[in-house]
C-alpha positions in Angstrom: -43.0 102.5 -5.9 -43.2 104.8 -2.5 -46.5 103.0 -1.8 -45.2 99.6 -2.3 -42.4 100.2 -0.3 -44.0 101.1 2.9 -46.5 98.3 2.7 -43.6 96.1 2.5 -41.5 98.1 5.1 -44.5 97.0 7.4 -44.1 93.8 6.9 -40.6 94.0 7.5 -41.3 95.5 10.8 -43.2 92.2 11.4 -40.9 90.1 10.3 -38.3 92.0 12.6 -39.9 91.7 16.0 -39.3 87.6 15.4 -34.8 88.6 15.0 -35.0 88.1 10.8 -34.7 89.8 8.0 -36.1 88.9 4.4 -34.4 89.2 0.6 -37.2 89.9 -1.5 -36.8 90.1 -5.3 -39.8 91.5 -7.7 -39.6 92.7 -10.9 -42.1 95.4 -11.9 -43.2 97.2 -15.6 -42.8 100.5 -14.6 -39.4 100.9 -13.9 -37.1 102.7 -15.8 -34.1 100.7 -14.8 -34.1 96.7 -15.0 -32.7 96.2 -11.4 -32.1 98.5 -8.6 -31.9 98.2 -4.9 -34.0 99.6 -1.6 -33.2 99.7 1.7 -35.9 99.3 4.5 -34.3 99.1 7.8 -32.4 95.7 7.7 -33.6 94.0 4.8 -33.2 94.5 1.0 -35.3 94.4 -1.8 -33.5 93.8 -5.5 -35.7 94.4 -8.6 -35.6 91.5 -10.4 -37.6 89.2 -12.9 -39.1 86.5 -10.6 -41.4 83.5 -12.0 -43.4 83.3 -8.9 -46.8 84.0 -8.7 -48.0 87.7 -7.7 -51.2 87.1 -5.8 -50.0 84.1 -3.9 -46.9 86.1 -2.4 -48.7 89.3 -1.9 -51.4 87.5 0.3 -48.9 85.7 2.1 -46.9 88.6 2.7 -49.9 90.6 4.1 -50.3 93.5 1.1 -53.5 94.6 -0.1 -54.4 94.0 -3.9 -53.6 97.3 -4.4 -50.4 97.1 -5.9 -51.0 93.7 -7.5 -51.1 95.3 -11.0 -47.8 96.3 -10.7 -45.9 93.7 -9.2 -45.2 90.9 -11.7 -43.5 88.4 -9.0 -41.6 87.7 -5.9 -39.0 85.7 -4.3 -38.8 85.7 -0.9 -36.0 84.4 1.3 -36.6 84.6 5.3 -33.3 84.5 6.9 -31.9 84.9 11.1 -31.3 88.1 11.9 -27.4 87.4 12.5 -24.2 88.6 11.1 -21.9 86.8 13.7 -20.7 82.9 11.8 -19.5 81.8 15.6 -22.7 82.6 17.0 -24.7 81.1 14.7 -22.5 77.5 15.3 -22.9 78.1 18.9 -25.3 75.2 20.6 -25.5 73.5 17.2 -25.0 69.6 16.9 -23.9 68.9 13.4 -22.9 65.6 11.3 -19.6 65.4 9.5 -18.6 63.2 6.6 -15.4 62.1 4.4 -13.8 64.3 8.3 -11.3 61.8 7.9 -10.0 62.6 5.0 -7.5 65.8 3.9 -10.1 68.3 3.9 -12.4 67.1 6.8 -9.3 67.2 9.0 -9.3 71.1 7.9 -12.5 71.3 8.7 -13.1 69.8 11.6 -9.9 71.7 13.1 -11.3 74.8 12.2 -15.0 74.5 13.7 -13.4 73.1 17.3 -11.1 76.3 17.2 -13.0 79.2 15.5 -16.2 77.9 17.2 -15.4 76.7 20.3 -19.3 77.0 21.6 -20.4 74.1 19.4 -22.5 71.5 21.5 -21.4 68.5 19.6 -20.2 66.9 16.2 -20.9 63.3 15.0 -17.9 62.1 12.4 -18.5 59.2 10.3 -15.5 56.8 10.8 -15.0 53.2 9.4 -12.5 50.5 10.8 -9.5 50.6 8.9 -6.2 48.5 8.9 -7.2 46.7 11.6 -7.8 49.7 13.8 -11.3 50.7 15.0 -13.6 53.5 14.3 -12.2 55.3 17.7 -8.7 53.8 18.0 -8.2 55.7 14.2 -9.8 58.8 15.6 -7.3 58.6 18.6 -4.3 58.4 16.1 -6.0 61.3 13.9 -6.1 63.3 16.7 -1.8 63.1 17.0 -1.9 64.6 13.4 0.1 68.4 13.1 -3.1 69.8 12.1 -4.3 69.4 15.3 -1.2 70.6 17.2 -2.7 74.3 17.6 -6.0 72.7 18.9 -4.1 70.8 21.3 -2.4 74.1 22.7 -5.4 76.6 22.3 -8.4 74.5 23.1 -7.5 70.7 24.1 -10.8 70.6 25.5 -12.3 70.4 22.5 -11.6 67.2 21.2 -14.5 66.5 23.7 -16.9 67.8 21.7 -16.2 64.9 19.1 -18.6 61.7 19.1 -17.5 59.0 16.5 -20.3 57.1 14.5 -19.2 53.8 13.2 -20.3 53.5 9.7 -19.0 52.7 6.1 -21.1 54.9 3.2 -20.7 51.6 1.0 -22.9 49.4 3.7 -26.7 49.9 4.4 -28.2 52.5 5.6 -24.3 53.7 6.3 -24.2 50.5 8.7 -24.7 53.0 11.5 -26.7 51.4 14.3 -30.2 52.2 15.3 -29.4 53.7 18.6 -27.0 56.2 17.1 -29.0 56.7 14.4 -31.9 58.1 16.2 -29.4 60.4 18.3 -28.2 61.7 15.0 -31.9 62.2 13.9 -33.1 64.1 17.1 -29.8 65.6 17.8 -28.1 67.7 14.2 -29.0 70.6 12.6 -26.5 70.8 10.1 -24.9 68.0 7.4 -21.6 68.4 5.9 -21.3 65.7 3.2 -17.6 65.5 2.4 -17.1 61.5 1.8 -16.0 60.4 -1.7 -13.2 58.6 -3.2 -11.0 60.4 -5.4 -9.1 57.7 -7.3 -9.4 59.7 -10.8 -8.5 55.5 -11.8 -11.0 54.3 -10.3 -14.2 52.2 -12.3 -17.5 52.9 -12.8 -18.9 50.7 -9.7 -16.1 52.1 -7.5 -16.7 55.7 -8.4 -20.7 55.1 -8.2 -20.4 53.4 -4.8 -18.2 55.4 -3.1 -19.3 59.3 -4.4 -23.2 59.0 -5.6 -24.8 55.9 -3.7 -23.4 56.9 -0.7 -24.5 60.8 -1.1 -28.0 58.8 -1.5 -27.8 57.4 1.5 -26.9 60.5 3.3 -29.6 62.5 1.8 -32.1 59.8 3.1 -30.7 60.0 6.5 -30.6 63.7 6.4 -34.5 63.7 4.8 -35.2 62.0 8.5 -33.7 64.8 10.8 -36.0 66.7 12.8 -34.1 69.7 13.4 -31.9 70.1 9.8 -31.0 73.7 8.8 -28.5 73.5 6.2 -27.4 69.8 4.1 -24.2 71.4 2.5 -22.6 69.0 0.1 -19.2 69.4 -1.2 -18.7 68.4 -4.9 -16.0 69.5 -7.6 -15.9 71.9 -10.0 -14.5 69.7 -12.5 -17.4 67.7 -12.4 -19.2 69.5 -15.8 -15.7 69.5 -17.7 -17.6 70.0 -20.7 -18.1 73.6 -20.2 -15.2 76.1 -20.8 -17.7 78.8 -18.3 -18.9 77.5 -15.1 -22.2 79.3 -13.7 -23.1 78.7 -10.3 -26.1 76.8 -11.3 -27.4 72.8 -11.7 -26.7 71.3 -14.8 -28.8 68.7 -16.7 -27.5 65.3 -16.5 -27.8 62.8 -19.2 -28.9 59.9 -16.6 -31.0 59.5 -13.9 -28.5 58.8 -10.7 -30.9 56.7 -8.6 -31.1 54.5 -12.3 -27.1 54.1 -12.5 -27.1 52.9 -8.8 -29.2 50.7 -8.9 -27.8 49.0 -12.4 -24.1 49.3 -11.2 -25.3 47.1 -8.2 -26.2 44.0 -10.7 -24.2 44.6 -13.9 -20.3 42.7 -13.3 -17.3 45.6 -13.7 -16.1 43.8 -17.1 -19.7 44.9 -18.8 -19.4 48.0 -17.2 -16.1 48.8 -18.6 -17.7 48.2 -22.1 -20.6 50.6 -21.9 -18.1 52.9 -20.1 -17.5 55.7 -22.9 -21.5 55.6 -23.4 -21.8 56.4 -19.8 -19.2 59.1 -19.2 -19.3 61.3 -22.3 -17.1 64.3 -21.7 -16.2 63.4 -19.2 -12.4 62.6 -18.6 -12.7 59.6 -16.0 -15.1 58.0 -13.4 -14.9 60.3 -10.5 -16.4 63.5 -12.5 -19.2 61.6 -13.7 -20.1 59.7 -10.3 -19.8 64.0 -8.5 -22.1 65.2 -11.2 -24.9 62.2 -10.9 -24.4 63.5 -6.8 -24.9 66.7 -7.6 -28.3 66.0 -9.9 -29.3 63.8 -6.4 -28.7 66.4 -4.3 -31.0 68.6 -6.3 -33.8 66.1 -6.8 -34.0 66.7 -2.9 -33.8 70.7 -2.8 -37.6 70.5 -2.0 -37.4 68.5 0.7 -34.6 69.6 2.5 -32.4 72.9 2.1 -29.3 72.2 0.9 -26.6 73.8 -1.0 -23.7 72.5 -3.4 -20.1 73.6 -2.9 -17.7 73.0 -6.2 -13.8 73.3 -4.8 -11.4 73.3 -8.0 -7.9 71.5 -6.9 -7.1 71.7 -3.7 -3.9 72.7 -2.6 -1.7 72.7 0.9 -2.6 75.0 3.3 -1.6 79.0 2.8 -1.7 79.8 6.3 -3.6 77.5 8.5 -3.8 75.5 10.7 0.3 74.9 9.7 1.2 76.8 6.3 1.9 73.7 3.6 0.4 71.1 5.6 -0.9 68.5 3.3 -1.4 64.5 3.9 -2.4 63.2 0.7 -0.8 62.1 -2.8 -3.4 63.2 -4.6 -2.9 66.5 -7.3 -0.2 68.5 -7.1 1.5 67.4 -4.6 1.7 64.3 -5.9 3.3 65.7 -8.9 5.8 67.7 -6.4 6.9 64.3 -5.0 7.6 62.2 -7.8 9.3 65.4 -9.8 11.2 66.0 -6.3 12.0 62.5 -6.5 13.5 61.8 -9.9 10.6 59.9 -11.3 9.0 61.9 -13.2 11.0 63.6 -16.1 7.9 64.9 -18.6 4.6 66.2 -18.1 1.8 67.5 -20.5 0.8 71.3 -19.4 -0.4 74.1 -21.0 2.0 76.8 -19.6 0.1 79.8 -20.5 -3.5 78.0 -19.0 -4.6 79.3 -15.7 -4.1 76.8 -12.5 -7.6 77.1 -11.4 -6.7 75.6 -7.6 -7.5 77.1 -4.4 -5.5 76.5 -1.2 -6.9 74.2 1.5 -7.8 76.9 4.4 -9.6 79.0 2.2 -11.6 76.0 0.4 -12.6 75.6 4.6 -13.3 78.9 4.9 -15.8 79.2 2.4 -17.1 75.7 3.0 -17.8 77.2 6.8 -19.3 80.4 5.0 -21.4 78.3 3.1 -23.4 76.6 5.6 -23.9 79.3 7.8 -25.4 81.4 5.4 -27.2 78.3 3.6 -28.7 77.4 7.7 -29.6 81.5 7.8 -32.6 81.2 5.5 -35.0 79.8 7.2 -37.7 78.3 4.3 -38.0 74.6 4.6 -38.4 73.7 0.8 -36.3 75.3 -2.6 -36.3 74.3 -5.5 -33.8 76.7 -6.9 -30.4 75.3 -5.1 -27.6 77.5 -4.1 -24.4 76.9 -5.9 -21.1 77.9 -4.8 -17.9 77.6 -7.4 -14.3 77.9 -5.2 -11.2 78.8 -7.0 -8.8 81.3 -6.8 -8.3 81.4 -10.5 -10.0 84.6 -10.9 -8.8 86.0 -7.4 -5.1 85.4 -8.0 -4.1 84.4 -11.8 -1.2 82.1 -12.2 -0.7 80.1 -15.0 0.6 76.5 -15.1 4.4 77.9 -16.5 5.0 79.7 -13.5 3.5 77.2 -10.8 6.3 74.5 -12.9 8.9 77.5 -13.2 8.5 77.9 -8.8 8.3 74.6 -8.3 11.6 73.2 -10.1 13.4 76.4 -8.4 12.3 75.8 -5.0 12.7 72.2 -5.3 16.0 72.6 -6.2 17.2 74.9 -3.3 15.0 72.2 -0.5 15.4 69.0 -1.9 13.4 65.7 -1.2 16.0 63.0 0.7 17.5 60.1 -1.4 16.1 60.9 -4.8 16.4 58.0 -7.5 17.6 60.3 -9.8 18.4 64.1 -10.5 15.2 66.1 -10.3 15.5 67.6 -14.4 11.8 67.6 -15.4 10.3 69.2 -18.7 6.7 70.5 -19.0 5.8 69.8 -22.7 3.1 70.3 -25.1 3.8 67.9 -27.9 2.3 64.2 -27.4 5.0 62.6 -29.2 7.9 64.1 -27.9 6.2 63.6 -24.3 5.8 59.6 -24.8 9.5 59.3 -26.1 10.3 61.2 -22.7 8.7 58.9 -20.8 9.5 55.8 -22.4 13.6 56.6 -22.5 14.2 58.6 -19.4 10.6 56.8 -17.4 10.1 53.1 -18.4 13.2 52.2 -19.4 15.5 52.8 -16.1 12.5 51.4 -14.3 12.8 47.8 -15.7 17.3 48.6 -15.7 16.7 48.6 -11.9 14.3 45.8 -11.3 16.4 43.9 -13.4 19.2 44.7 -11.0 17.3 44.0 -8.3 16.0 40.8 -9.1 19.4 39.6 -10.0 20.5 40.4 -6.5 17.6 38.9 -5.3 15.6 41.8 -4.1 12.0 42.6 -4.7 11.2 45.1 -7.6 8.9 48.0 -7.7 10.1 50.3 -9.7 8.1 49.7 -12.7 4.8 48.9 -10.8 5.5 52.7 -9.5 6.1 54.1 -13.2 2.8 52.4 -14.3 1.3 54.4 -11.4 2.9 57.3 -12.4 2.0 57.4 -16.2 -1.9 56.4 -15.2 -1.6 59.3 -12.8 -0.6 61.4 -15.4 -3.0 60.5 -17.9 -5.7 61.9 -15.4 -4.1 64.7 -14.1 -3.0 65.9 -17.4 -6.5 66.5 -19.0 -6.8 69.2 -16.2 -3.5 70.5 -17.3 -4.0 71.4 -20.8 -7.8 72.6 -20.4 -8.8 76.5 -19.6 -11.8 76.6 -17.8 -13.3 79.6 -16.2 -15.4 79.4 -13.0 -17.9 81.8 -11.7 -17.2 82.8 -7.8 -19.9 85.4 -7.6 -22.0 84.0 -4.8 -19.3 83.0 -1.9 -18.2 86.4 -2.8 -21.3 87.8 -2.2 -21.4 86.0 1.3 -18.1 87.7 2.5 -19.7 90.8 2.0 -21.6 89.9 5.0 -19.0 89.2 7.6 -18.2 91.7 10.3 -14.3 92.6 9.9 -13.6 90.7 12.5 -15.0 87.5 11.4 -13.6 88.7 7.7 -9.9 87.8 9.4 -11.0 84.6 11.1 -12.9 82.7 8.1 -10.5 84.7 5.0 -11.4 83.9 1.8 -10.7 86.9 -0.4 -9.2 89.0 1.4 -5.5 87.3 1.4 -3.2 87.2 -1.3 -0.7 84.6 -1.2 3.0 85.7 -1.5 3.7 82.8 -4.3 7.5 82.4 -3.6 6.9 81.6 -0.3 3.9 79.1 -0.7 5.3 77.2 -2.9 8.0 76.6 -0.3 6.0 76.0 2.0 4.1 73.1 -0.2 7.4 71.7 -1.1 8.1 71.5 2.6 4.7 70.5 3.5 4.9 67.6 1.2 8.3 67.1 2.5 7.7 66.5 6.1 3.8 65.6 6.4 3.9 63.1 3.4 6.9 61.7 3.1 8.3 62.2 7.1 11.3 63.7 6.4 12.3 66.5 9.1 13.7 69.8 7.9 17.0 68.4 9.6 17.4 66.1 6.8 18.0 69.0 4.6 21.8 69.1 4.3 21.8 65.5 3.8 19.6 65.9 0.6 21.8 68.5 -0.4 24.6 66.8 -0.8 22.9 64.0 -2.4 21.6 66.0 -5.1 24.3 66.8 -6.4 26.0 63.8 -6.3 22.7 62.9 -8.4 23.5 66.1 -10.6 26.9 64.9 -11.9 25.8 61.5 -12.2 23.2 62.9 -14.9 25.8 64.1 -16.8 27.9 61.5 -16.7 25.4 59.1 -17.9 24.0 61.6 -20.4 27.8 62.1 -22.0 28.2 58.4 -22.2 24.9 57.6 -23.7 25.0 60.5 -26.1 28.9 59.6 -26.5 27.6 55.9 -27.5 25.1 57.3 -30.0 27.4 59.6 -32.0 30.5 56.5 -32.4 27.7 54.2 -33.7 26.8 57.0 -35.6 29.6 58.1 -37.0 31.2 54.8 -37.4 28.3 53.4 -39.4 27.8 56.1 -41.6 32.0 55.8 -42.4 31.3 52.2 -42.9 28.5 52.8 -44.8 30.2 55.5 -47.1 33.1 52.9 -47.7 31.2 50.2 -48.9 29.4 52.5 -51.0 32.9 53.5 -52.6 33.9 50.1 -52.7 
């Protein structure tokens, strides 16, 4: 082994003089132990099975034959000679998808202010609501997530160039002259665009989270200086597996085959083949992440690219504002309508794990992710990194308590003008759930519209229950499902970070205090979603419990109603028996 290690410390030495470093992975039949690990100067060398072949690698590497009897294989990954994230981003130009949206906004907030020597970054931005590609990006830009940009770095903003596209048009309908800039210009891809209606159909889902990822591959395939195609999935998106390994999974269908059929067949035969097409899975939008992910994959060998799987994600835990959220979707959405009155019962396993992972850190690793994907510098790989991102292993909490903090917390900072006392139940019994929901839900809901409509006012209130009951029977598959996902390798990147760069891009090194973010998602929710200011506070208050004797008053009358109908019809029952 001595003699193997210096011919490949002199190739290290090589390697050096160019600022790299190599991981090199062999496995050998002499060894006593299975793995084990060298050092030789700055690079490592794990013992390891490998299925690549010996001569090939030992003639590229520069060894003699000499030691070809021993070695069985190697792996070899090349990668920059840097420890330093910010350093690495500095002078880059990169292209940013889906930066619109909850997470992009995180993202893009954190690259301006954590690394402020970034030469450019494209966005992908459609019109919207009768505002242009930049007028939206000028209202974005107002958000409270950027309110600490604004006073560290406003300067930065600069650094932004919009690209007018839509991912459901051709070829992105960006247009040739900015197309080419993005082809000469952008070394990195973050692919964050999808649609995350869990209601959504087959052609929506297909359109909007696996063509378009096609269509950004195809752009990427075309850039002249690409380092790193990062593209950010789900881990729910192979539901089928209680254990989930950082690795590709088979899928049943060929993605490029469902895009182009979805483009022809009409959504009312497509609902009908629907339970062929989806399998385990519990709704469209898994299905259309895992077909991207088996896309992504088919182009490992073209260019390098990585797959990121965030569980739920959840308001921020401490930046850029601790809570901050702008989006229905998940938990928060659950907060709101609880918070709210409208949602009395809920299916949850309470002793399940909440495999979710707050918004910052999801960033963080995201961040992580590229740069150490952009590191290794080897054009084509077949075998294509996988990163899993939850906190369920990190920091256990099961779905009891998160329900047990939430209703407590809720209670002490109440939303403003609830339709009704905030009295929830978590429960596990289907039955007892739809009877929840159809009493204390469905029926109120058309009480009011009726009300409404008789005072000549327009009704929602059961359009918003339907809502609410197809929300939950999405969000409640998640709910009363354990899974268990591997976080291994965006561990294993942190490892790399210099302690300084540990505190700027935190992942596991922060504990959340769970008291005290959970009220700072309630208040999150509060002011960023529904745009009510903490001064509003008192006001709720004193609503709530006006709300709070009201639900007892209407429960002793209804209650009171059902025992004299009881008790008088069993006493008129009893008498005409005797009679």
């Amino acid at each position: 082994m001595d003699r193997l290690g210096k011919r490949v410390s002199r190739s290290v030495e090589k390697i050096e003089k160019k600022n790299m470093y190599f991981l090199a992975t062999l496995s050998t039949d002499s060894l006593e132990k299975p793995e084990r690990e060298l050092s030789l100067k700055s690079s490592n060398i794990i013992v390891k099975k490998s299925d690549i072949p010996t001569n090939e690698l030992i003639e590229n590497m520069g060894f003699e034959d000499g030691n070809s009897r021993m070695v069985v294989g190697w792996e070899i990954n090349i990668y920059e000679n840097s420890d330093n994230v910010r350093k690495w981003f500095s002078g880059r130009t990169l292209f940013i998808t889906g930066a619109t949206g909850f997470m992009g906004k995180v993202l893009l907030e954190k690259l301006l202010r954590c690394c402020p020597d970034i030469k450019r970054i494209y966005i992908l931005c459609r019109p919207k609501k009768g505002y242009g590609a930049n007028a939206r990006f000028e209202n974005l830009k107002k958000l409270p997530v950027f309110e600490r940009l604004h006073q560290e770095n406003p300067s930065a903003f600069k650094k932004i160039t919009i690209v007018e596209g839509d991912i459901l048009q051709k070829d992105l309908g960006i247009q040739q002259f900015m197309k080419e800039r993005l082809i000469n210009e952008v070394s990195v891809v973050i692919n964050g665009a999808a649609s995350l209606r869990l209601e959504a159909g087959v052609k929506s889902s297909i359109q909007n989270n696996t063509s378009s990822t096609l269509k950004i591959i195809e752009l990427s395939c075309e850039m002249k200086q690409l380092k790193a195609f990062v593209h950010i999935s789900t881990a729910f998106c192979h539901c089928e597996y209680d254990v989930l390994e950082e690795i590709i999974y088979p899928s049943s269908f060929n993605p490029k085959d469902i895009i182009a059929a979805v483009e022809w067949i009409d959504e009312s035969t497509l609902d009908i083949i629907k339970p062929r097409l989806l399998g385990p899975h519990p709704n469209c939008y898994t299905f259309s992440k895992r077909l991207s992910e088996t896309l992504v994959a088919q182009y490992a060998s073209k260019i390098p690219v990585a797959i990121i799987r965030p569980s739920i994600v959840t308001p921020a835990l401490m930046e850029p504002i601790p809570g901050w959220v702008d989006n229905l979707n998940g938990p928060v959405g659950i907060i709101i309508a609880a918070g709210k009155g409208l949602l009395r019962s809920m299916m949850v396993k309470e002793e399940y794990t909440a495999e979710v992972v707050p918004v910052d850190v999801a960033i963080n690793t995201i961040i992580l992710i590229t740069w150490e994907r952009g590191r290794i510098l080897k054009e084509k790989d077949e075998c294509v990194p996988v990163y899993n991102i939850s906190n369920g292993d990190i920091q256990t909490l099961p779905w009891g308590e998160v329900f047990k903090q939430g209703r407590k917390i809720g209670y002490e900072h109440p939303f403003e003008a609830g339709l009704w006392y905030p009295n929830g139940t978590i429960r596990t019994n289907p039955v007892t759930h739809f009877l929840a929901i159809f009493f204390y839900q469905m029926i109120p809901a058309y009480f009011i519209d009726a009300l409404l409509f008789l005072t000549n006012q327009k009704t929602f209130m059961v359009r918003v229950q339907k809502k609410i009951y197809i929300g939950l029977q999405m969000l409640q598959y998640f709910t009363t499902r354990q899974w268990s996902f591997v976080n291994n390798n965006a561990r294993e990147i942190t490892k790399k970070l210099n302690e300084e760069e540990k505190k700027i891009f935190y992942v596991d090194n922060v504990r959340a205090d769970v008291p005290v973010y959970f009220k700072n998602c309630i208040l999150g929710a509060r002011q960023y979603v529904m745009k009510e200011p903490l001064s509003t506070l008192p006001k709720a208050r004193v609503q709530q419990k006006v709300l709070y004797w009201l639900d007892w008053i209407v429960h002793i009358i209804l209650y009171g109603t059902l025992f004299w109908f009881t008790y008088f019809g069993i006493g008129r029952l009893f008498k005409n028996y005797n009679v």
